[in-house]
C-alpha positions as a Markdown table, in Angstrom:
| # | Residue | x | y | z |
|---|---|---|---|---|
| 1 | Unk | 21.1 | -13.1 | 18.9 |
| 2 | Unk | 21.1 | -12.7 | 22.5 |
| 3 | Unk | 21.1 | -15.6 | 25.1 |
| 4 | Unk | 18.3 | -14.6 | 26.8 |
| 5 | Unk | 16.4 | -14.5 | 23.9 |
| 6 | Unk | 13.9 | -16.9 | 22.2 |
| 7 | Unk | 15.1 | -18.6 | 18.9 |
| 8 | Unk | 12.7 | -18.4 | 16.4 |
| 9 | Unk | 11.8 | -20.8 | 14.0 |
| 10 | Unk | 9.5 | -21.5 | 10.7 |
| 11 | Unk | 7.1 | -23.8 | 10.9 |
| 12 | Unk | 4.5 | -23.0 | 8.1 |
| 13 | Unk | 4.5 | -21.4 | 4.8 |
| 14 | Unk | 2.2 | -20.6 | 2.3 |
| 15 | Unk | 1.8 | -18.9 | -1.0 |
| 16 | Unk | -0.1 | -17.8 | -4.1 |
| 17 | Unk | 2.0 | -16.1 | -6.7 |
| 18 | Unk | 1.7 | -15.9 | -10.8 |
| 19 | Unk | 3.6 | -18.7 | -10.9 |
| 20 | Unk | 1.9 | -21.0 | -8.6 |
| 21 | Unk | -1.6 | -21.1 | -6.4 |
| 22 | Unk | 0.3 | -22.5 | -3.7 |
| 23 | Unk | 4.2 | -23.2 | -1.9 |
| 24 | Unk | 4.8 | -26.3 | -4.0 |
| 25 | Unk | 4.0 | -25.1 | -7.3 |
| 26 | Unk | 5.7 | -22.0 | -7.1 |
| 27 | Unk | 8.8 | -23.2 | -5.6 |
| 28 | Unk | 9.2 | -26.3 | -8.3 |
| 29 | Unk | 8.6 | -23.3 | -11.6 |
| 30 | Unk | 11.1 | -21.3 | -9.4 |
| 31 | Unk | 13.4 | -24.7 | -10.0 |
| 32 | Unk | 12.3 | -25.0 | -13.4 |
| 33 | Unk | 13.3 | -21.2 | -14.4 |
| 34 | Unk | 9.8 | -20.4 | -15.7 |
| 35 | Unk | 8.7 | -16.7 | -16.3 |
| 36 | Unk | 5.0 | -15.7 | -14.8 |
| 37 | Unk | 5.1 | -12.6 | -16.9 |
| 38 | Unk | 2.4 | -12.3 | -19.8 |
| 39 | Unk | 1.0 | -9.0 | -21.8 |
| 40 | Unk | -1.8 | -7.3 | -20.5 |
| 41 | Unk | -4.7 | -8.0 | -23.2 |
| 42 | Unk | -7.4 | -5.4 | -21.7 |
| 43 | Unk | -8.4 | -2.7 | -23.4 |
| 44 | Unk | -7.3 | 0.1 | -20.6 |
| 45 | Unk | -4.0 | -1.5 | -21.1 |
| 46 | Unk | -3.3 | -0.5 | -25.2 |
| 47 | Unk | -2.4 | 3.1 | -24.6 |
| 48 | Unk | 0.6 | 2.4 | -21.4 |
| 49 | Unk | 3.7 | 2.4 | -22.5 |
| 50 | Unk | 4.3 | -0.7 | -19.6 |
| 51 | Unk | 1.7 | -3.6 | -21.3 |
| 52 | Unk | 3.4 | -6.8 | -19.2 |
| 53 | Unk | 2.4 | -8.1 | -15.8 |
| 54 | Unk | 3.1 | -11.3 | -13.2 |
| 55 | Unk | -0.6 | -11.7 | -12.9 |
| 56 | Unk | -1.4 | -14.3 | -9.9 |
| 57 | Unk | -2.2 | -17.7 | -11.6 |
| 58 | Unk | -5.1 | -19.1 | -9.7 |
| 59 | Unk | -7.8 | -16.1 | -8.9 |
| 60 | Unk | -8.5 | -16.0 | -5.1 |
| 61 | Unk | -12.3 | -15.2 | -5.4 |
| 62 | Unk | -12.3 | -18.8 | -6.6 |
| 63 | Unk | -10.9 | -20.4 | -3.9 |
| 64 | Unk | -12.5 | -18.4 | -1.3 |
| 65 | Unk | -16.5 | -18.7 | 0.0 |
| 66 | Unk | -18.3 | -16.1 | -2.3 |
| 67 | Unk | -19.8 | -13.8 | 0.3 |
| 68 | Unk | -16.6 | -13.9 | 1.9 |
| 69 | Unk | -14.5 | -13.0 | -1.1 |
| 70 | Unk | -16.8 | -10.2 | -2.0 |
| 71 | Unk | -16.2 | -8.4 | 1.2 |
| 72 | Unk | -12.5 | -8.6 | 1.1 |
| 73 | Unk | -10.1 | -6.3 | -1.6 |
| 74 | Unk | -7.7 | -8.7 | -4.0 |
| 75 | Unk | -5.3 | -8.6 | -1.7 |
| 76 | Unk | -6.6 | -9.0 | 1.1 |
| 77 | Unk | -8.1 | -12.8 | -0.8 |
| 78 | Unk | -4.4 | -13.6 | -1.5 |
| 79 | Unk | -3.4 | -12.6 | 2.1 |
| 80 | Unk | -6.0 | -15.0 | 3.7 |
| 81 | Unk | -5.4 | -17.9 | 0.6 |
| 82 | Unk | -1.3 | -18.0 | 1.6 |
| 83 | Unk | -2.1 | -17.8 | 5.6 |
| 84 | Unk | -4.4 | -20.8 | 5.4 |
| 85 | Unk | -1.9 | -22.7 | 3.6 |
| 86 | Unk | 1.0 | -21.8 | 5.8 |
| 87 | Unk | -1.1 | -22.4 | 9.0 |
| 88 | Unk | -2.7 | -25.7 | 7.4 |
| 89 | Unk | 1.8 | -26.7 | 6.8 |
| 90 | Unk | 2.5 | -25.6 | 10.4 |
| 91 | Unk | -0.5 | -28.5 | 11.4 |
| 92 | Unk | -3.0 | -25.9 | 12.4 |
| 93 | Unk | -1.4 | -25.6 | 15.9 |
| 94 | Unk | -3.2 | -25.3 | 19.6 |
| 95 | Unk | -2.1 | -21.9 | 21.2 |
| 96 | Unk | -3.9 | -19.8 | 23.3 |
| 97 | Unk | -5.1 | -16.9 | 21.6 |
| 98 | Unk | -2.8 | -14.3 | 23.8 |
| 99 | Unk | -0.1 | -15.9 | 22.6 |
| 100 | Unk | -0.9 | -15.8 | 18.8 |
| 101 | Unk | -0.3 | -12.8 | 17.0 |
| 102 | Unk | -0.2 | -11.3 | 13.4 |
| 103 | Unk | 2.6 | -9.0 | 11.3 |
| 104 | Unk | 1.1 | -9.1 | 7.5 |
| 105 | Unk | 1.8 | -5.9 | 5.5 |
| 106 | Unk | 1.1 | -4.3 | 2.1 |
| 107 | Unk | 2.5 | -1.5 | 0.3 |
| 108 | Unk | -0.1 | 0.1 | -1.5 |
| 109 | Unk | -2.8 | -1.9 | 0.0 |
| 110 | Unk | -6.7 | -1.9 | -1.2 |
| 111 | Unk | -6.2 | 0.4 | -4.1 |
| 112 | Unk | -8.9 | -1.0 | -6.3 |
| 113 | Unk | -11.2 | -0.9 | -3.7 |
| 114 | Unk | -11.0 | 2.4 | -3.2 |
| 115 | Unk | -10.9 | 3.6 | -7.0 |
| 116 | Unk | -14.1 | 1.4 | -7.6 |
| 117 | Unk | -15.7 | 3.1 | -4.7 |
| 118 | Unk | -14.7 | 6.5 | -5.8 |
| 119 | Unk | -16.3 | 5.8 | -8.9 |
| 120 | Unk | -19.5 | 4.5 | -7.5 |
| 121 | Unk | -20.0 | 7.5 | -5.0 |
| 122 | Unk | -19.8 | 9.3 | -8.1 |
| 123 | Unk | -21.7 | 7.3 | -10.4 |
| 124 | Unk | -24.6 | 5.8 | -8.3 |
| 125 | Unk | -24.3 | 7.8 | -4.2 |
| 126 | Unk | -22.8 | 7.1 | -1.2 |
| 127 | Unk | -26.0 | 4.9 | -0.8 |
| 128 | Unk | -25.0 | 2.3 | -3.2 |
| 129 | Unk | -21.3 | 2.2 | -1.2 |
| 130 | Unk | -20.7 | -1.2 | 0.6 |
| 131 | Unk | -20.3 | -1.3 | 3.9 |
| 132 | Unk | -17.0 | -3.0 | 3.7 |
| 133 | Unk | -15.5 | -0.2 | 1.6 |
| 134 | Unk | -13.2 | 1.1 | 4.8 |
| 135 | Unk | -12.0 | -2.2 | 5.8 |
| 136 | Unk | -11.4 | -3.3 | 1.6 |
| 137 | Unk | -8.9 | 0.0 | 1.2 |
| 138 | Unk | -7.2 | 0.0 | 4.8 |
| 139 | Unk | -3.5 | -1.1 | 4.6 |
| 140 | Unk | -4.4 | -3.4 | 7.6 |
| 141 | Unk | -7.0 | -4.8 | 6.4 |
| 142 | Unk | -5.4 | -8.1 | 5.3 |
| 143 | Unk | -4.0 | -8.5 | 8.8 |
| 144 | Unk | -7.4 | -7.6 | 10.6 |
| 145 | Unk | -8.8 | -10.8 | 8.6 |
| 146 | Unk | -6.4 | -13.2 | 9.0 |
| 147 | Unk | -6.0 | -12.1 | 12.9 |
| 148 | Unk | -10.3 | -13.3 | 13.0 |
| 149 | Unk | -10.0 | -16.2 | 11.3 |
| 150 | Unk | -7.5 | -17.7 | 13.3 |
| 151 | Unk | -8.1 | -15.4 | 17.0 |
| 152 | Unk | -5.2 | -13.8 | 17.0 |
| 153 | Unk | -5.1 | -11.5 | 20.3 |
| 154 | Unk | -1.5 | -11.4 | 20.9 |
| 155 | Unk | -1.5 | -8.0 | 18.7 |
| 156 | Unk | -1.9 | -7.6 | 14.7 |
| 157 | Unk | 0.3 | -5.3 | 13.1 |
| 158 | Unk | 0.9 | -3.8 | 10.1 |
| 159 | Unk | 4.1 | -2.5 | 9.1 |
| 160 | Unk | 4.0 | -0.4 | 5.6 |
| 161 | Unk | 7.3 | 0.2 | 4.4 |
| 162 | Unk | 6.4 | 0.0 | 0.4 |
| 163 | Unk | 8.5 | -2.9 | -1.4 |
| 164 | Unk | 10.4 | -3.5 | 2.4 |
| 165 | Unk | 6.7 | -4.2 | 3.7 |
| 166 | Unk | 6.9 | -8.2 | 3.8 |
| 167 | Unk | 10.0 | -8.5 | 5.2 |
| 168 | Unk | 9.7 | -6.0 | 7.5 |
| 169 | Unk | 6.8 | -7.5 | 9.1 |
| 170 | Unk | 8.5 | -11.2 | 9.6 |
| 171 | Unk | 11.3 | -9.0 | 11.2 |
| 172 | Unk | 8.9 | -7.5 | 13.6 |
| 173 | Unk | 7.2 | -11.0 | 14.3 |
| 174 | Unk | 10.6 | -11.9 | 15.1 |
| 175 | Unk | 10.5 | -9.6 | 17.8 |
| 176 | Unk | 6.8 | -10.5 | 19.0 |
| 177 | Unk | 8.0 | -13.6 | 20.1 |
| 178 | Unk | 11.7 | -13.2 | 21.6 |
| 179 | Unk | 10.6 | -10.3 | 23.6 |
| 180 | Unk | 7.7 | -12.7 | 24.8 |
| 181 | Unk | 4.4 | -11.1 | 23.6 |
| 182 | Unk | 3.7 | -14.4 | 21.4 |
| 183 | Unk | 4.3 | -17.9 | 20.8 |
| 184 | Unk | 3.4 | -18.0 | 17.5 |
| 185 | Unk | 3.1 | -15.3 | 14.8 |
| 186 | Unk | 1.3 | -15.1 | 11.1 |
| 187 | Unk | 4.0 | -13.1 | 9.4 |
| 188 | Unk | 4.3 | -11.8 | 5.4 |
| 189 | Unk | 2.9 | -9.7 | 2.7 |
| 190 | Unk | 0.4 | -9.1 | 0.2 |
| 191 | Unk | -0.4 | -6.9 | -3.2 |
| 192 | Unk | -3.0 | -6.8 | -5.5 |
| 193 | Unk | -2.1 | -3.5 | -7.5 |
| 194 | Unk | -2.6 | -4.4 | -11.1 |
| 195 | Unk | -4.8 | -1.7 | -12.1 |
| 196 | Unk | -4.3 | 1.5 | -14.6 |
| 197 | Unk | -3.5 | 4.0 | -12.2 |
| 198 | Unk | -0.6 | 1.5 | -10.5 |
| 199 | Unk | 0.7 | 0.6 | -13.9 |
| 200 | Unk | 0.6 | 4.4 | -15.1 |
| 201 | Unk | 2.3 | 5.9 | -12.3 |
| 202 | Unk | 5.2 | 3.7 | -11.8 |
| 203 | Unk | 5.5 | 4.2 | -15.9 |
| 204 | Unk | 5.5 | 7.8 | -15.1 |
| 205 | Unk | 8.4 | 7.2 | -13.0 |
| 206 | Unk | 9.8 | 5.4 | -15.5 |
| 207 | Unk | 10.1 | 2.3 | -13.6 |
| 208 | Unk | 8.5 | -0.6 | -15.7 |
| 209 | Unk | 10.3 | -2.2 | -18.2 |
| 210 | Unk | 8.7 | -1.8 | -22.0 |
| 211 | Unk | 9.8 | -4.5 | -23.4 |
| 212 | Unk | 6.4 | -5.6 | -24.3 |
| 213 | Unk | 7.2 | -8.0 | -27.4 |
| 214 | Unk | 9.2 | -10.3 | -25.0 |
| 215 | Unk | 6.9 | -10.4 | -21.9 |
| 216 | Unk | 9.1 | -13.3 | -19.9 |
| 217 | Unk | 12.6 | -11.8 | -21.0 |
| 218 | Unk | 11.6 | -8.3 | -19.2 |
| 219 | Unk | 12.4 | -8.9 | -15.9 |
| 220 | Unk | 16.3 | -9.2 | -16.4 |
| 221 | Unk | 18.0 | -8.3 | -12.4 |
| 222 | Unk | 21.8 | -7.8 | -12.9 |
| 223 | Unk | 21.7 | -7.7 | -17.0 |
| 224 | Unk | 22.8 | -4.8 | -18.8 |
| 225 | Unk | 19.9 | -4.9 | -20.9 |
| 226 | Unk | 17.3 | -4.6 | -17.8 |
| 227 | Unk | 15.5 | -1.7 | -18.0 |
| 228 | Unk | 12.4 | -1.5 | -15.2 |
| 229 | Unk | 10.6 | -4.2 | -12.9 |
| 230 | Unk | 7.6 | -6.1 | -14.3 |
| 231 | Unk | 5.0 | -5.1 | -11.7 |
| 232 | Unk | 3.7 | -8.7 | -10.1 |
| 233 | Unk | 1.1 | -9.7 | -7.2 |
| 234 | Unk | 0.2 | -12.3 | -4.4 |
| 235 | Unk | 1.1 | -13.2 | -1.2 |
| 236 | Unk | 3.1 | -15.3 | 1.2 |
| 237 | Unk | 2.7 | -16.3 | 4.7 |
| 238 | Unk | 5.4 | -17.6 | 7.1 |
| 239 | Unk | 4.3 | -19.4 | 10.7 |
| 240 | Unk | 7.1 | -18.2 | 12.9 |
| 241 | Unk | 7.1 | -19.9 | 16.1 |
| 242 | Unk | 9.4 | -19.9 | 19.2 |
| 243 | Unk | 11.7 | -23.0 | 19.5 |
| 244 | Unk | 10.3 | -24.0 | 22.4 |
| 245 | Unk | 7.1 | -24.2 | 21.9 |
| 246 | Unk | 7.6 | -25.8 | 18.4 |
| 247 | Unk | 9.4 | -28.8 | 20.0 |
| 248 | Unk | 6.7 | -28.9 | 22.6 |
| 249 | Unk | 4.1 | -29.9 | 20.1 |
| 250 | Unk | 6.5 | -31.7 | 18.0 |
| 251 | Unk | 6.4 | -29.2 | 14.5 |
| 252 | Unk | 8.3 | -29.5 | 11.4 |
| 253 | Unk | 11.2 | -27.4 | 11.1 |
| 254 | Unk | 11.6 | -25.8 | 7.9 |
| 255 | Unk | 14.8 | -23.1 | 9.5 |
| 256 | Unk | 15.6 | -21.1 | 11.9 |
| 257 | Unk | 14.0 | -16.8 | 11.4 |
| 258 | Unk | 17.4 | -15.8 | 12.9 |
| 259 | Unk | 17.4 | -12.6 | 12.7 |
| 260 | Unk | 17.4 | -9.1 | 10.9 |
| 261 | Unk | 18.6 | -5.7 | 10.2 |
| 262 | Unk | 17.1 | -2.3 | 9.4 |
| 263 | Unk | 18.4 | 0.8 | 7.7 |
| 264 | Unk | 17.2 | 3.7 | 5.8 |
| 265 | Unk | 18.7 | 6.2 | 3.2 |
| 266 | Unk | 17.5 | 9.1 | 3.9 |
| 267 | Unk | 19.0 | 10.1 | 0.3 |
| 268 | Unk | 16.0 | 10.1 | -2.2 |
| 269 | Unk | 12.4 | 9.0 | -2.0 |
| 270 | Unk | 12.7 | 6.5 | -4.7 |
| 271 | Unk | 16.6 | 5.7 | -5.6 |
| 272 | Unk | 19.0 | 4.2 | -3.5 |
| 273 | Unk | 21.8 | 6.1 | -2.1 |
| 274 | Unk | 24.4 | 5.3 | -4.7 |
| 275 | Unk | 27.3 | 4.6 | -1.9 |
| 276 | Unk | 24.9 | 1.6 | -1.8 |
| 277 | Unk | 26.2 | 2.1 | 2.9 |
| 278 | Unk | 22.5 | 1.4 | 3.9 |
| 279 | Unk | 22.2 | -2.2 | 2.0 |
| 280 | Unk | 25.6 | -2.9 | 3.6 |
| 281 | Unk | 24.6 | -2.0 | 7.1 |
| 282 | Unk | 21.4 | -3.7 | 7.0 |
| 283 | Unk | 23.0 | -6.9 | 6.0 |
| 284 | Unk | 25.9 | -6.7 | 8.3 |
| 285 | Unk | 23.2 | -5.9 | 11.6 |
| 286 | Unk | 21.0 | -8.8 | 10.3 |
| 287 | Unk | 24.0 | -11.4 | 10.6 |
| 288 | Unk | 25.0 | -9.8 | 14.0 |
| 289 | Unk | 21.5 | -10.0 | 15.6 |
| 290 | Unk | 21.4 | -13.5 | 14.1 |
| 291 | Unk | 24.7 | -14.5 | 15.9 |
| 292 | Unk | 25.9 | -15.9 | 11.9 |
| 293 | Unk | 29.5 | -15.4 | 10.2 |
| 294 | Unk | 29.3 | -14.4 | 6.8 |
| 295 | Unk | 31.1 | -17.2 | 6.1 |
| 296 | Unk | 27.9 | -19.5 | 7.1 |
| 297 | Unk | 25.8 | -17.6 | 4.2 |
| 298 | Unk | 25.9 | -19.6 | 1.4 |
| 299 | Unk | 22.8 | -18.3 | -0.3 |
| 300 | Unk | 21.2 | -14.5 | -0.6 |
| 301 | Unk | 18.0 | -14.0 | -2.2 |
| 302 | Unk | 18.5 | -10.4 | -3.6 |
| 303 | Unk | 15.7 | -7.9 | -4.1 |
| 304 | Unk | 17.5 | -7.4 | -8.0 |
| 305 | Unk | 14.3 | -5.5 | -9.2 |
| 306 | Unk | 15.7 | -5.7 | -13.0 |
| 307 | Unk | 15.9 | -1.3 | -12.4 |
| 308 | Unk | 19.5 | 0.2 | -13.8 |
| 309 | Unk | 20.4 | 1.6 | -10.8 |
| 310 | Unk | 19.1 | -0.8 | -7.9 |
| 311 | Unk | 21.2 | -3.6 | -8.8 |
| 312 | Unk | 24.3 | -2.5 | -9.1 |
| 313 | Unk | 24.6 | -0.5 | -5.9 |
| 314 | Unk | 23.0 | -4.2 | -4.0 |
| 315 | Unk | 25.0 | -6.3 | -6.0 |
| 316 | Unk | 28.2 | -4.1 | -4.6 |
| 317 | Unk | 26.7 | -4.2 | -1.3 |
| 318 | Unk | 26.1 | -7.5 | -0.8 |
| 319 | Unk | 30.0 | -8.2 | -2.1 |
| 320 | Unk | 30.8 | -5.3 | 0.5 |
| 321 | Unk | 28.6 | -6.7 | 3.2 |
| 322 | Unk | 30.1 | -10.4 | 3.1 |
| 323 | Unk | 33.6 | -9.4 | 2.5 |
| 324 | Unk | 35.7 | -12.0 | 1.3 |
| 325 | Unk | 32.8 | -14.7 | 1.5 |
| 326 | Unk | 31.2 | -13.5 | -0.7 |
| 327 | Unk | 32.7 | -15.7 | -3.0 |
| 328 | Unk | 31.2 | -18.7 | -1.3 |
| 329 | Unk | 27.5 | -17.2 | -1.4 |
| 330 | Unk | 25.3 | -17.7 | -4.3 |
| 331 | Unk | 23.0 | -15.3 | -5.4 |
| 332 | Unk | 19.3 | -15.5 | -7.0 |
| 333 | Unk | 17.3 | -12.7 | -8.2 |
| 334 | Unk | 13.7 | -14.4 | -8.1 |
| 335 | Unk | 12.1 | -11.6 | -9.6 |
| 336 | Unk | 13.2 | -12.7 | -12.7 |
| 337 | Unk | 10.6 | -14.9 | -12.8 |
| 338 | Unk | 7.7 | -13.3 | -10.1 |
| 339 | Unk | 8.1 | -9.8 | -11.2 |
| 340 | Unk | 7.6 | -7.5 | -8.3 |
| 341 | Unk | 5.0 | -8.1 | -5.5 |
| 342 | Unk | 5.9 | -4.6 | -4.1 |
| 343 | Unk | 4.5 | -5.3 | -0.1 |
| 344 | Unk | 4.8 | -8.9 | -0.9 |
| 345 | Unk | 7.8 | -9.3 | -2.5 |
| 346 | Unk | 10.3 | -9.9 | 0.9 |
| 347 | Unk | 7.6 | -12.2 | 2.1 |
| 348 | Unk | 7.6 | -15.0 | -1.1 |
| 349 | Unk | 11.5 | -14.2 | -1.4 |
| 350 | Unk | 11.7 | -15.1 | 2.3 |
| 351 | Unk | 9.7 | -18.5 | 1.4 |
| 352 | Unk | 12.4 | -19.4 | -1.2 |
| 353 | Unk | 15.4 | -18.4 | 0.7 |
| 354 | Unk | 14.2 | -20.7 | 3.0 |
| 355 | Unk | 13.0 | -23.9 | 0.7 |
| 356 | Unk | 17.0 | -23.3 | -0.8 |
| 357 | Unk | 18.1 | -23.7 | 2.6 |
| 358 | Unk | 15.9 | -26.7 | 3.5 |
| 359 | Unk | 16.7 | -28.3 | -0.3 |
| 360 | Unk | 20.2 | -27.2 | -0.5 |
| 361 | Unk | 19.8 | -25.4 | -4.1 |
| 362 | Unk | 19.7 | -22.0 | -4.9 |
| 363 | Unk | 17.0 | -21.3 | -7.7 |
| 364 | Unk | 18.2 | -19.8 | -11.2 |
| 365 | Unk | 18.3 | -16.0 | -11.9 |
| 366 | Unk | 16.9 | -16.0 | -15.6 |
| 367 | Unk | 17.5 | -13.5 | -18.3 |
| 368 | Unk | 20.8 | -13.1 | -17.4 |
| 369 | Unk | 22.6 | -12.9 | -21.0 |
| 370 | Unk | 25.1 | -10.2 | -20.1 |
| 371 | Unk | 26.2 | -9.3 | -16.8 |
| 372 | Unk | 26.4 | -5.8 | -16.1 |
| 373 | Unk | 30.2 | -4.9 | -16.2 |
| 374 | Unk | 30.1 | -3.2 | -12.4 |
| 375 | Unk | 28.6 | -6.6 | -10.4 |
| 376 | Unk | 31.0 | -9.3 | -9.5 |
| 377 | Unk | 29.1 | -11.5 | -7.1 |
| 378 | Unk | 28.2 | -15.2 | -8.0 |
| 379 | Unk | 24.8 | -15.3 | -9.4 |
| 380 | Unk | 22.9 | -18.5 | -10.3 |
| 381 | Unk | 21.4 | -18.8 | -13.8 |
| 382 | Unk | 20.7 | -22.4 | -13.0 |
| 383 | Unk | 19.5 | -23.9 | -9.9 |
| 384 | Unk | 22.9 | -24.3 | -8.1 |
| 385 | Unk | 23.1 | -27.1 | -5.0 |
| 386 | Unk | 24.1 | -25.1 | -1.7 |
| 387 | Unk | 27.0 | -27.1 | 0.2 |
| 388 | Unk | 28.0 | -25.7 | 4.0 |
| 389 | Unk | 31.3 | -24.5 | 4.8 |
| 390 | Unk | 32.6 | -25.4 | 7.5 |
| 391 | Unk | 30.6 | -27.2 | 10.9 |
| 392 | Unk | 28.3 | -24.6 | 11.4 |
| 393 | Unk | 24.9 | -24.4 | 9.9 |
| 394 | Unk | 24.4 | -23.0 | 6.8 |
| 395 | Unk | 22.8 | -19.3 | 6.7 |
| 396 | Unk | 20.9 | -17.3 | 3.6 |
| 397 | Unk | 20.4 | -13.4 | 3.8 |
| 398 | Unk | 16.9 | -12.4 | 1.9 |
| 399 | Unk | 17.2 | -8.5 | 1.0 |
| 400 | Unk | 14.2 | -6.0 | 0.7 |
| 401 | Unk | 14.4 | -2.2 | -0.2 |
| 402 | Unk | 11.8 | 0.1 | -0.6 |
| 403 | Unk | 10.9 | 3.7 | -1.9 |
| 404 | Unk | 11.6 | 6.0 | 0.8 |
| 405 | Unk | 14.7 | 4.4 | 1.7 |
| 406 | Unk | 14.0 | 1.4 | 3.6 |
| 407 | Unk | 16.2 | -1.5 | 3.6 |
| 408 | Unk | 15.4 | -4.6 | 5.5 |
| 409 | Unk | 17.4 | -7.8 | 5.6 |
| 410 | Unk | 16.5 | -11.1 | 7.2 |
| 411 | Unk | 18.7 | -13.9 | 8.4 |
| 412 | Unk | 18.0 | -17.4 | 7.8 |
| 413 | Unk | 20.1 | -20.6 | 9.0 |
| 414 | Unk | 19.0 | -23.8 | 8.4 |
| 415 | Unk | 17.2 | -26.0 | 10.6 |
C-alpha cells in the first residue's frame, strides 16, 4: 500500500448464515465443524436431481418490522439483518453522512421477487403487482436499503461479479476510503437464491453435488470424492473504516482490510482457466497493494467450492502464489460447512478470515477423508491455532472466484 494512502481497518461485522443468525454463532459452529446443510423437504424439490441446501437458520422476516420485511426481497432482509449487526459491533458510529458510504453486492440478486411477480402479472394483472416489485428484483437493491437506513451519501455501489460479488465490493470500499471519498464504508454481500429455477439450472450445469442421502458430508472442498457445491444463502457485513478516523473515536479493532487484487480469465464463462495464472496473479497483486510478504500469511480462507475442477487449479495457485511459504500458511475451505452463498460467499469468508486472525485459529475444513492426489497445501480438518512468523504482523489472504472469470483476493493483517 502506498504511503500516501489511508489504512483501512475493520471495525464492525455482522452476519446471518445457515449456521448462525448472527457473527457469534456462526463463527463458534465454524469452530465446532458443524455442517448447515439439510435436504430440501418441499414438494417442488422431489423431482431435482440436487435435493440438499445451506438454508439460513434464523428467517429474516422474523427479525425484521413486518411492513418493512414485506417490501424488501430475501435477500435484501439478510443484507439489512447483517448490516445492523456489524454497524450495532462498530458502536453505531457519528459520521457525517458525505463521508459514509455503501459497497454491498449480490450475484443473482431478487430472483424470487421477480418469479413471483411474473407469476402474478400472469395470474391476477399488473394491477395486483406491488409497488416495490422493481426495487425487490434490482441487484442494488440491498445496498439502496441499507444506504437509507443509515444515510449513506458518500456513494452506494453495487458491484456484481457472481460468486466474486462480496469480496469485490469490500475491495472497492477499500478504495472509497483511501482515495478519500469516505470515512467509513458498509461493505459485503448477500443471496437469497433457493428457489427451483436456481437449484435446476446450476444442476443443469451439473454443478450441485447429489449426494442427497448424506446432506452434511456433500460439501467436501479438496476431497476426491467432492462432486458439486451445496448451494447456501445469507449475508455478511463488514464496517471498514479509515485508521484515522477509527482512532479518533476510539473503535475496536478487529484487523487491518489491507488490501486486494483483481484478475479475470477470460478463458470460459463458468470454469477456471486450468493454468490456474489468474488465481496466482490475483493473490500475488493483493499482497503487493497490501505492502505484506507471503511469509506474514499464515492463514487463507479458500473459495474450495467442493467442484472437481475449481479446487485443484486454487489449491495449485495458492501453493504457486505463496512460493515457498506456503508451507507456513494454513488453509480452510469454510464452505464445507456454509455451502455456497454465491454473492455472499467472499463477504462471510472475509468475516472468518478475519475472526482467525483476531483468535489466532484457523477453522476446520470438514469432509476431508481423502485428499485429492494433485493438492499439496496444508489444509486444516481441525481448528488449527495461527502462530506469526517472524516480527511482523500476521496476514490471511480470503479468495473469491466467480463465473465469468473473476478472481478477487483480499488481504488481511491483523490488528
Amino acid at each position: 500500500m502506498g504511503t500516501d494512502q489511508a489504512t483501512v481497518v475493520v471495525t464492525g461485522l455482522g452476519a446471518t448464515t445457515p449456521l448462525g443468525g448472527d457473527v457469534d454463532s456462526t463463527w463458534q459452529a465454524l469452530l465446532a465443524g458443524r455442517s448447515g446443510v439439510r435436504p430440501l423437504t418441499q414438494e417442488w424439490a422431489k423431482e431435482l436431481p440436487a435435493r440438499i441446501v445451506a438454508a439460513a437458520v434464523v428467517d429474516p422476516a422474523t427479525v425484521l418490522d413486518r411492513v418493512q420485511a414485506r417490501r424488501l426481497d430475501r435477500c435484501e432482509q439478510f443484507a439489512l439483518v447483517a448490516a445492523r449487526e456489524a454497524w450495532a459491533d462498530a458502536g453505531a458510529p457519528q459520521v457525517e453522512p458525505e463521508r459514509l458510504g455503501v459497497a454491498v453486492s449480490s450475484g443473482i440478486g431478487g430472483v424470487a421477487s421477480t418469479l413471483a411477480a411474473y407469476d402474478t402479472l400472469n395470474t391476477k394483472g399488473w394491477q395486483r403487482l406491488s409497488p416495490y416489485t422493481v426495487p425487490m428484483l434490482m441487484p442494488n437493491g440491498s445496498a439502496g436499503w441499507i444506504s437509507i437506513e443509515l444515510g449513506a451519501r458518500a456513494g452506494v455501489h453495487t458491484t456484481v461479479s457472481a460468486c466474486a460479488s462480496g469480496a469485490e465490493s469490500i475491495a472497492y470500499a477499500i478504495e472509497m476510503i483511501r482515495s478519500g471519498r469516505a470515512d467509513i464504508v458498509m461493505a459485503g454481500g448477500t443471496e437469497a437464491a433457493i428457489i427451483p429455477l436456481n437449484i435446476a439450472a446450476f444442476a443443469a450445469m451439473r454443478a450441485l453435488s447429489t449426494r442427497n442421502d448424506e446432506p452434511q458430508r456433500a460439501s467436501r472442498p479438496f476431497d476426491k470424492g467432492r462432486d458439486g457445491f451445496v448451494l447456501g444463502e445469507g449475508a455478511a457485513m463488514l464496517v471498514l473504516e479509515s485508521a484515522a478516523h477509527a482512532s479518533r473515536r476510539g473503535a475496536r479493532v478487529h484487523a487491518v482490510a489491507a488490501g486486494f487484487g483483481y484478475s479475470s480469465d477470460a478463458h470460459h464463462i463458468a470454469q477456471p482457466a486450468p493454468d490456474g495464472k489468474g488465481l496466482v496473479r490475483a493473490m500475488t497483486q493483493a499482497l503487493a497493494d497490501a505492502g505484506l510478504s507471503a511469509e506474514q500469511v499464515v492463514h487463507v480462507n479458500a473459495h474450495a467450492t467442493s467442484t472437481p475442477a475449481g479446487d485443484v487449479v486454487e489449491a495449485q495457485a495458492i501453493a504457486a502464489a505463496l512460493g515457498e511459504a506456503a508451507s507456513g500458511a494454513v488453509v480452510s475451505a469454510t464452505k464445507s460447512m456454509t455451502g455456497h452463498l454465491l454473492g455472499g460467499a467472499g463477504a462471510l469468508e472475509s468475516v472468518a478470515a478475519i475472526l482467525a486472525l483476531r483468535e489466532c485459529v484457523a477453522p476446520p475444513t470438514t469432509n476431508l477423508d481423502d485428499l485429492d492426489d494433485d493438492i499439496d497445501i496444508d489444509i486444516a480438518t481441525e481448528p488449527r491455532p495461527l502462530r506469526r512468523r517472524g516480527s511482523a504482523p500476521m496476514a490471511a489472504l480470503n479468495n473469491s472466484f466467480g463465473f465469468g472469470g473473476h478472481n478477487v483476493a483480499l488481504a488481511f493483517a491483523a490488528a
